[in-house]
C-alpha positions as CSV (number, residue, x, y, z in Angstrom):
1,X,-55.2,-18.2,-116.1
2,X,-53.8,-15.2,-115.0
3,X,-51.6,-14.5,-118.3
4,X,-55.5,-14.4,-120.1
5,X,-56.7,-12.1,-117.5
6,X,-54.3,-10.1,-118.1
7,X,-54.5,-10.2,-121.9
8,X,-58.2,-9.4,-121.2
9,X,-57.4,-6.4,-119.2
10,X,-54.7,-4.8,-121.4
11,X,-56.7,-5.4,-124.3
12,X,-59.7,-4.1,-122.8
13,X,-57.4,-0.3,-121.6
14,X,-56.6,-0.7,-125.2
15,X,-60.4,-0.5,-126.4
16,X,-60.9,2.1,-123.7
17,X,-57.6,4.5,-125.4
18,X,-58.9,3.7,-128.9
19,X,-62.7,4.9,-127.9
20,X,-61.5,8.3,-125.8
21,X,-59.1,8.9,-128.8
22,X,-61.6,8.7,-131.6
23,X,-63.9,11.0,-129.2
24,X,-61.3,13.6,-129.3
25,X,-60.7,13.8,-132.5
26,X,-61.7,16.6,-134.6
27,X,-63.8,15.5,-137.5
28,X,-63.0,16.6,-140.5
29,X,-65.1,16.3,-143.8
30,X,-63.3,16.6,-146.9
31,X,-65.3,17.4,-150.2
32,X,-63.6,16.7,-153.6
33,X,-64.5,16.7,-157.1
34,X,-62.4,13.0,-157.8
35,X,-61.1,10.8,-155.4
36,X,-57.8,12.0,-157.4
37,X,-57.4,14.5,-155.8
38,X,-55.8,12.2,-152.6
39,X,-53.1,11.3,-154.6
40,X,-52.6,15.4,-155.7
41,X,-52.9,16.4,-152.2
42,X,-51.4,14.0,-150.2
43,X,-49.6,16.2,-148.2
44,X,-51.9,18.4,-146.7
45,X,-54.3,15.6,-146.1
46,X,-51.5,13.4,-144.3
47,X,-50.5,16.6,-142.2
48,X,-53.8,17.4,-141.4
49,X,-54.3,13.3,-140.0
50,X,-51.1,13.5,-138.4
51,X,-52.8,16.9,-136.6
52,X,-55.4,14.8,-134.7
53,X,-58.1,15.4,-137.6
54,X,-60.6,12.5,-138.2
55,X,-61.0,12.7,-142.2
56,X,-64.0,11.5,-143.7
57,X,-63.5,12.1,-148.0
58,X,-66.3,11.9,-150.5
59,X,-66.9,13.2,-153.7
60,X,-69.1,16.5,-153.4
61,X,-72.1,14.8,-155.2
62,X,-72.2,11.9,-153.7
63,X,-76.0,11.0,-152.9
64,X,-75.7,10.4,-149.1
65,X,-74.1,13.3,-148.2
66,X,-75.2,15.0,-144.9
67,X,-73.7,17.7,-142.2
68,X,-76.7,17.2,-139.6
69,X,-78.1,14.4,-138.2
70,X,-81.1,14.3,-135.5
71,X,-79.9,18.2,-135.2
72,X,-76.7,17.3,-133.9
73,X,-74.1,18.3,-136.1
74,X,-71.4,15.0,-138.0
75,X,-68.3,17.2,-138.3
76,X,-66.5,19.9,-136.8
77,X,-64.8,21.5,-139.8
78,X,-65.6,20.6,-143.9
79,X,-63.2,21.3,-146.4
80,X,-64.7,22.1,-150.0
81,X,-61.8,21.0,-152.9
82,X,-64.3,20.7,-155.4
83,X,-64.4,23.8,-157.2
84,X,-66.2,22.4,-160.4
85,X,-69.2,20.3,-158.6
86,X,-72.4,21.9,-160.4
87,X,-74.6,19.7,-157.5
88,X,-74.3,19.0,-153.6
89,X,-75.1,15.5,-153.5
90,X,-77.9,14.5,-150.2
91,X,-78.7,16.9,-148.5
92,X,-76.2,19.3,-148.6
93,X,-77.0,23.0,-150.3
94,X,-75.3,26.1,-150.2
95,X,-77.9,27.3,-147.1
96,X,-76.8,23.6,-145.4
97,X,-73.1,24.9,-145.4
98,X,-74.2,28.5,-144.3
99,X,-75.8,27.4,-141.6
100,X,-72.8,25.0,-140.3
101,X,-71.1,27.8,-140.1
102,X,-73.8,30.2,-138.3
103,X,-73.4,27.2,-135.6
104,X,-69.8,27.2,-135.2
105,X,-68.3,25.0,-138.2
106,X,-65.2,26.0,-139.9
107,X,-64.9,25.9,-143.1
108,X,-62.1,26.2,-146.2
109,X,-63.2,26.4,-149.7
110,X,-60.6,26.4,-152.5
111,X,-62.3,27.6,-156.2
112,X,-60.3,27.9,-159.6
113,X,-60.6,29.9,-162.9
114,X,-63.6,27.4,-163.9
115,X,-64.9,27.1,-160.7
116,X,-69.0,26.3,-161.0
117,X,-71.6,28.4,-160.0
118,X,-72.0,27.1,-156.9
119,X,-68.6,27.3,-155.4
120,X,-68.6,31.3,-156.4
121,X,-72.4,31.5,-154.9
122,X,-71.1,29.8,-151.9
123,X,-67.6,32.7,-151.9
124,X,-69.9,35.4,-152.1
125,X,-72.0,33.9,-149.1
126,X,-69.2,34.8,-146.6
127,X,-68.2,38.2,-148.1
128,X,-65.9,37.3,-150.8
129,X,-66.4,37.3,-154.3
130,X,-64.3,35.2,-157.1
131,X,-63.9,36.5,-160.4
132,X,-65.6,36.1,-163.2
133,X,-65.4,33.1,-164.9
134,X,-62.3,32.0,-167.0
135,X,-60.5,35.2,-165.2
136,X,-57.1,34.2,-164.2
137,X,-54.1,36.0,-162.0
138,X,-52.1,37.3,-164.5
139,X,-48.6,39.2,-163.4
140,X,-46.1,39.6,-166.2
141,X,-43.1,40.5,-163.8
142,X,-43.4,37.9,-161.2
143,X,-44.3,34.0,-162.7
144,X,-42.5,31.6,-162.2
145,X,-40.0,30.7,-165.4
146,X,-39.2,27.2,-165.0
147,X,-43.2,25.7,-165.0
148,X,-45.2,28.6,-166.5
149,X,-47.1,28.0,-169.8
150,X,-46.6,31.3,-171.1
151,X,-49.6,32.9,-170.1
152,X,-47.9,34.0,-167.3
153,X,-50.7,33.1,-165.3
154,X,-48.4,30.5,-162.9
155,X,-47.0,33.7,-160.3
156,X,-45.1,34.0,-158.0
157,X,-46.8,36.0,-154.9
158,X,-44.2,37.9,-152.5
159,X,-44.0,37.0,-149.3
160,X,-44.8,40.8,-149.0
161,X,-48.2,40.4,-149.2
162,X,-48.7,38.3,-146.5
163,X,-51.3,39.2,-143.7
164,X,-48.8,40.9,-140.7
165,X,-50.0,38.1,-138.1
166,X,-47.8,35.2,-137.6
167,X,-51.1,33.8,-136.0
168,X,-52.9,33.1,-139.1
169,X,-49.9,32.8,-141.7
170,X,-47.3,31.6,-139.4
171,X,-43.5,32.5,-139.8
172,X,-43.2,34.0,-143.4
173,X,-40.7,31.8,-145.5
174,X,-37.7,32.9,-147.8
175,X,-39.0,31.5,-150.7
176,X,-42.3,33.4,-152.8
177,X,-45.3,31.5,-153.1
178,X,-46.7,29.8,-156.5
179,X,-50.4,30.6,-157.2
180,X,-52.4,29.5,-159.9
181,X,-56.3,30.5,-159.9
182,X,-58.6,33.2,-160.1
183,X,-58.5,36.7,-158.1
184,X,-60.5,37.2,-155.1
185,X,-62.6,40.8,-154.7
186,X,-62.9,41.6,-150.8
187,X,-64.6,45.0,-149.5
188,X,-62.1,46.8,-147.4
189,X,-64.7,48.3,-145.0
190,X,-65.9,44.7,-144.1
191,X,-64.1,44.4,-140.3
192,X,-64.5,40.2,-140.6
193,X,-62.7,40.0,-143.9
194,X,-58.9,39.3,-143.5
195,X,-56.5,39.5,-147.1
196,X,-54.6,36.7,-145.7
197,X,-52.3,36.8,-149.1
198,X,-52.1,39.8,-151.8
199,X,-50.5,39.7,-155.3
200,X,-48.0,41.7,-156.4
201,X,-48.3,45.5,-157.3
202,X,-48.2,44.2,-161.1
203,X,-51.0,41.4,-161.4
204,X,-54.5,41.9,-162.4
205,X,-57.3,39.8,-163.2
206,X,-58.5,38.6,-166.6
207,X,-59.1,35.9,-169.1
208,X,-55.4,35.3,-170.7
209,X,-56.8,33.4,-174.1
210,X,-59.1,36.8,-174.8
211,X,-57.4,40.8,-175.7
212,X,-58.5,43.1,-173.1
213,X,-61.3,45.7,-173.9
214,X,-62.1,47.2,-170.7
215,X,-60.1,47.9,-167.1
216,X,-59.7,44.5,-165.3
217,X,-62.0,43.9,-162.1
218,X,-59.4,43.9,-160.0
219,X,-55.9,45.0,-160.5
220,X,-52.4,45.3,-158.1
221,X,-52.9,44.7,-154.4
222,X,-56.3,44.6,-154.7
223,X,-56.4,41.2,-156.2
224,X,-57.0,38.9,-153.2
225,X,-55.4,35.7,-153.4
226,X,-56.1,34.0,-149.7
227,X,-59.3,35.2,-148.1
228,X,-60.2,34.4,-144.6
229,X,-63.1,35.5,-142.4
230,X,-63.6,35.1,-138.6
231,X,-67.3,35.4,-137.7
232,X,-69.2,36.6,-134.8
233,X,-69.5,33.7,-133.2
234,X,-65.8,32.7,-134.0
235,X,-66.7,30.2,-136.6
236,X,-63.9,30.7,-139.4
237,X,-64.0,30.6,-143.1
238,X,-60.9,30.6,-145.4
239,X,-61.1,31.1,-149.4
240,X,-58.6,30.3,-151.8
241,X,-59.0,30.7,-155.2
242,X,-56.6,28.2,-156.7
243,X,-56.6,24.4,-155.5
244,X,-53.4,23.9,-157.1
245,X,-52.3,26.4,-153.7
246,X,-52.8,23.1,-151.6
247,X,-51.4,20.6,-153.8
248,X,-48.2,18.5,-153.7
249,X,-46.6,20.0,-156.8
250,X,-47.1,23.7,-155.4
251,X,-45.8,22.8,-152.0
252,X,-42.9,20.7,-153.0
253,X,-42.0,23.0,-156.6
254,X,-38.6,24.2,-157.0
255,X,-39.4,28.3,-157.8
256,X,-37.4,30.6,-160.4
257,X,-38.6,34.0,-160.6
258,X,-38.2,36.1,-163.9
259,X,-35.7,38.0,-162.3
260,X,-33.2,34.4,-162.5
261,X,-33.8,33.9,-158.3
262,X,-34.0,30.4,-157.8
263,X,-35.7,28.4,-154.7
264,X,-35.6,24.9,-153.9
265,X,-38.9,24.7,-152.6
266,X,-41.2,27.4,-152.8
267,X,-42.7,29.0,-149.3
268,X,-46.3,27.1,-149.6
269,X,-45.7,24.6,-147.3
270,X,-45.5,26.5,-144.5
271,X,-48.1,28.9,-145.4
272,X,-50.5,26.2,-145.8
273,X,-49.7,24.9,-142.7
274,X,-50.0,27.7,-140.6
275,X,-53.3,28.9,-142.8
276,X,-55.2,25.4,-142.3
277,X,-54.3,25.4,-138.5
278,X,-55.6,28.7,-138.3
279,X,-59.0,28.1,-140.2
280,X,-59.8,24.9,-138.3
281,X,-59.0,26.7,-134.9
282,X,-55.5,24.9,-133.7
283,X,-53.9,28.0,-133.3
284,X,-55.6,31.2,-132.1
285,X,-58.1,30.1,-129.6
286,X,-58.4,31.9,-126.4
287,X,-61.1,31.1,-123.5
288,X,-61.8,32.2,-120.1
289,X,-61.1,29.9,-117.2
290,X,-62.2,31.6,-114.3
291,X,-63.9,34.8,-112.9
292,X,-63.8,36.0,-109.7
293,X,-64.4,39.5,-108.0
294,X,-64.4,40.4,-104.8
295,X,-64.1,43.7,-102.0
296,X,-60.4,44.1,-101.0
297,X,-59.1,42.0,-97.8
298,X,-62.0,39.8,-98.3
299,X,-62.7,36.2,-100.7
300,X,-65.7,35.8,-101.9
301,X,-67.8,37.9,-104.1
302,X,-70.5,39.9,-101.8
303,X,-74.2,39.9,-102.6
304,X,-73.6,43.7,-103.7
305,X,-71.3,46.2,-103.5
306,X,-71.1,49.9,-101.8
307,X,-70.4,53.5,-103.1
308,X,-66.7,54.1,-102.8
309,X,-65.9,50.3,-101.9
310,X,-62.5,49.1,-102.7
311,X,-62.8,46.1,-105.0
312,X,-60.7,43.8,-106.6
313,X,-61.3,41.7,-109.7
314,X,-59.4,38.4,-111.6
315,X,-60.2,36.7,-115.0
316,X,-58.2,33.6,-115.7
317,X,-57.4,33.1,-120.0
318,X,-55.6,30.2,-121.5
319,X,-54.5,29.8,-125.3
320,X,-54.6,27.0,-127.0
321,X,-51.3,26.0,-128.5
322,X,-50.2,22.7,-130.0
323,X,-53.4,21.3,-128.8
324,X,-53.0,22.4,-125.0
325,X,-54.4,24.7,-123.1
326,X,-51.8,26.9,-121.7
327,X,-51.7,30.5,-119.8
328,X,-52.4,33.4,-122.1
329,X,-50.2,36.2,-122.0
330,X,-51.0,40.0,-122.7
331,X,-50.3,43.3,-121.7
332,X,-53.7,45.0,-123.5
333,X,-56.3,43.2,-121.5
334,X,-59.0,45.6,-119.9
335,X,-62.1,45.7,-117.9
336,X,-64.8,48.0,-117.5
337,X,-67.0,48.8,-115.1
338,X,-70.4,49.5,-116.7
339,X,-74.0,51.1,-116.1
340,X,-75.1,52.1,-119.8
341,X,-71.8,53.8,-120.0
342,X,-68.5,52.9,-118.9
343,X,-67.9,54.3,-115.5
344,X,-64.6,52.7,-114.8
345,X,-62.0,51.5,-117.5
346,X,-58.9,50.1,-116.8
347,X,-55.7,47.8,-117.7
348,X,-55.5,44.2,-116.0
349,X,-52.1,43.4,-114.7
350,X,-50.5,39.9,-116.3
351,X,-48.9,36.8,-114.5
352,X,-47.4,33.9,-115.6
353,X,-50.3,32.1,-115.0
354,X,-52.8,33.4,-117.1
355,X,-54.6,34.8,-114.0
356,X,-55.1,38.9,-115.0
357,X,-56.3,41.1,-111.8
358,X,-56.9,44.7,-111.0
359,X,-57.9,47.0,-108.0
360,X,-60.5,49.8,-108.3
361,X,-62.9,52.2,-106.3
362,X,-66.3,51.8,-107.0
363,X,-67.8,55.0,-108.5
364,X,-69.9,57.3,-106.0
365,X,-73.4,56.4,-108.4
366,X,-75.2,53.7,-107.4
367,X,-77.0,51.4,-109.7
368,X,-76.7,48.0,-111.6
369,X,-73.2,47.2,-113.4
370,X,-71.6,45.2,-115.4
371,X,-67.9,44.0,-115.5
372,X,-66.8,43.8,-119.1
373,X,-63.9,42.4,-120.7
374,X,-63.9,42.3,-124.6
375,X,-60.8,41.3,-126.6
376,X,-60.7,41.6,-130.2
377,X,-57.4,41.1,-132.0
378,X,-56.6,40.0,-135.4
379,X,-55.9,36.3,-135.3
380,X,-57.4,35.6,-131.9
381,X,-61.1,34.8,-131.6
382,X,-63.3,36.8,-129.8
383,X,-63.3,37.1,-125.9
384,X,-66.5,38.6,-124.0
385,X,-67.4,37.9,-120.8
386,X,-69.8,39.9,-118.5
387,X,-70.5,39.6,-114.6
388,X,-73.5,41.6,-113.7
389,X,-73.5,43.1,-109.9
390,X,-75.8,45.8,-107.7
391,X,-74.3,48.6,-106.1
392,X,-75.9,50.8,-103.0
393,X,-75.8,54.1,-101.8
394,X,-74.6,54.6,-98.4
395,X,-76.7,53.6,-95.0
396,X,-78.2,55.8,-93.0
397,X,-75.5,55.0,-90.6
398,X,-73.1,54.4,-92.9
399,X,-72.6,58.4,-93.4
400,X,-69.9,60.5,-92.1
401,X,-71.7,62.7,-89.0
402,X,-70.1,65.6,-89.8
403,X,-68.5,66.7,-93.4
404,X,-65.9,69.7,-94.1
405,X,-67.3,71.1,-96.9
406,X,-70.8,71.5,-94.6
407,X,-69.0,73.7,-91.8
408,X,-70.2,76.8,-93.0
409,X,-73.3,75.9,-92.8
410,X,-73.8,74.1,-89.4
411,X,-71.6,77.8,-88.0
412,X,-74.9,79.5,-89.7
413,X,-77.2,76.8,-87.9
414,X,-75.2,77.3,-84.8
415,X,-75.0,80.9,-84.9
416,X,-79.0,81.6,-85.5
417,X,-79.7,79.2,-82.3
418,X,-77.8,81.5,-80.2
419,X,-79.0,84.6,-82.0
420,X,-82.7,83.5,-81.1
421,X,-81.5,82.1,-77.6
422,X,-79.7,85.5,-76.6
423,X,-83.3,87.6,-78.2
424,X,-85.4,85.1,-76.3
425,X,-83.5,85.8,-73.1
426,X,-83.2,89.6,-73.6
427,X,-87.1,89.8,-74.6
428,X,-88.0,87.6,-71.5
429,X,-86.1,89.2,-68.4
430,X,-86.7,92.9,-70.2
431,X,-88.6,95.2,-67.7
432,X,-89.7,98.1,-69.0
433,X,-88.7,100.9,-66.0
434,X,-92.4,101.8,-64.6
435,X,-93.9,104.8,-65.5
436,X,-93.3,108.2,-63.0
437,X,-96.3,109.3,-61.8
438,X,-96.9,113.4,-61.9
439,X,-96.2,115.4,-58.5
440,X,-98.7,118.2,-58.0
């Protein structure tokens, strides 16, 4: 009897693990053009389960597709490897999958040289813009010998023109990285857009089965091979132009350069890795913990502050890292004391616990304020967070009685009191001597 309750009540913790497990898990919605495309990218796919991701794969025109249902949303991230699909299937649309991401999704789309209409409509969408079609990068100095067709069209991109943020491409490998696709066109002045990997100085951009007649679209570093974007509300978007970039040949390939280097594997793997964590928001997440604020030698926040009170304030920030929240550490983290215009703006000292702090003087103008702290840095999302407090002028009884700077004048007060008392004494007790009368 007791051996089945106990059966009972381990199998039941069991049900209870399983259920808080599969509420945890990030799910993940994985778009392809064949189911094929499992067996081609195995490796991704399996790293990405063995990250915690719940993957859900269908073909991308499959008839029951959805994102939304009863306005709550099915997936946290969706991955698009379907860059010839000519038709969402269901009720998915190009506007569906904009809006995901105006409400936080994340999304990765990989295209190709043939990629449909829809995939490049979709590119353009969140500021980057795919080639035309049939365009392929082409760099006749760096391909890799050993698999390319002749086209030269299968290069090898230095680890050179990787972003400079080990945040979104993680540590950059020894080895070059193969690339097979189209070019990606990015506007430079666009602050969301980050190149996350350029091609070589040599490469450019065009059809390698026609001659060329006119100057490519894009040409040298300018030819984007890895796009990413991180929008204002910290949704994030990468864009590849080449599936092949993700696939099990390309991460597992032995490289040879046309100089004669030779590489056992080539540097995708890592890339990849580091990328996708990036894009899906397991690396680079920052959030605040805690606020507090408060007048020096006391603990809790007062109902409003004084001219010239001594305040001090704390804001508590953790980084997500390996899927824990731990203490972020900084030494560029500041606050500012606001009223339309920054009045106070100053550094917050670290600690190893996360927990930032700062002592200031509240300005001598009275008013309503704001303490801001905003942190934008590539590869982190955005941090904001605003406390809103009153400040007062003084109290009648709250001001000095007497002030340096007003000595001169209370010695001119002081000194026309006495002039007026010693006139008004003078004038009063002043007899005139009385007049002598005339003597015969």
């Amino acid at each position: 009897m007791f051996s089945d309750l106990r059966l009972t009540m381990w199998l039941s913790s069991l049900f209870l693990v399983t259920l808080v497990g599969c509420a945890s898990a990030t799910k993940t919605l994985v778009l392809v053009d064949t189911l094929a495309t499992r067996e081609t990218h195995s490796i991704f796919l399996k790293a990405l389960t063995d990250r915690g991701h719940d993957l859900t794969i269908k073909s991308a025109d499959e008839p029951s597709l959805q994102l939304a249902r009863y306005g709550e949303y099915l997936y946290d991230n969706l991955i698009l490897f379907a860059p010839g699909v000519e038709e969402f299937g269901g009720a998915l649309s190009v506007e569906a999958i904009i809006e995901f991401v105006d409400e936080g999704g994340n999304l990765i789309v990989a295209g190709s040289t043939d990629a449909a209409d829809l995939i490049r409509e979709l590119s353009t969408e969140v500021g980057v813009e795919m080639d035309e079609e049939d365009a392929a990068v082409i760099d006749h100095l760096n391909y890799d010998t050993r698999a390319d067709d002749g086209q030269h069209t299968l290069v090898t991109a230095p680890v050179s023109g990787l972003l400079q943020s080990s945040l979104v491409v993680g540590q950059k490998p020894s080895a070059p990285l193969l690339y097979r696709g189209t070019g990606l066109i990015t506007d430079p002045e666009n602050p969301l857009i980050l190149p996350v990997l350029k091609a070589s100085s040599t490469a450019y951009c065009h059809n390698p089965t026609e001659p060329i007649t006119e100057y490519p679209h894009a040409t040298g570093e300018s030819v984007v091979l890895l796009a990413a974007l991180q929008a204002r509300n910290n949704a994030r978007v990468l864009v590849s132009g080449s599936l092949e970039f993700f696939s099990d040949a390309f991460i597992s390939a032995a490289v040879t350069t046309a100089d004669g280097s030779f590489y056992p594997t080539s540097g995708n793997g890592g890339v990849v890795e580091a990328v996708t964590k990036w894009a899906l928001k397991e690396a680079g997440v920052i959030r605040v913990v805690d606020v507090t604020h408060n007048k020096v030698g006391e603990n809790s926040p007062p109902s409003e502050y004084t001219i010239k009170d001594d305040l001090e304030y704390h804001i508590t920030v953790e980084l997500l890292e390996d899927g824990k929240w731990k203490p972020f550490k900084t030494n560029d983290l500041q606050v500012e004391f606001v009223r339309i215009d920054p009045f106070v703006r100053t550094s917050l000292k670290p600690s190893d616990s996360g927990r930032f702090s700062v002592r200031f003087k509240v300005p001598d103008v009275y008013g309503v304020y704001q303490f801001k702290v905003e942190y934008n840095r590539v590869g982190y999302t955005r941090l904001y967070h605003s406390t809103q407090v009153a400040v007062r002028p003084f109290l009648h009884t709250q001001y000095e009685r007497f002030i340096w700077c007003a000595y001169p004048y209370y010695a001119s007060a002081a000194s026309m009191m006495l002039g007026v008392f010693l006139f008004s004494f003078v004038f009063l007790h002043h007899k005139d001597p009385a007049p002598r009368e005339k003597s015969d």
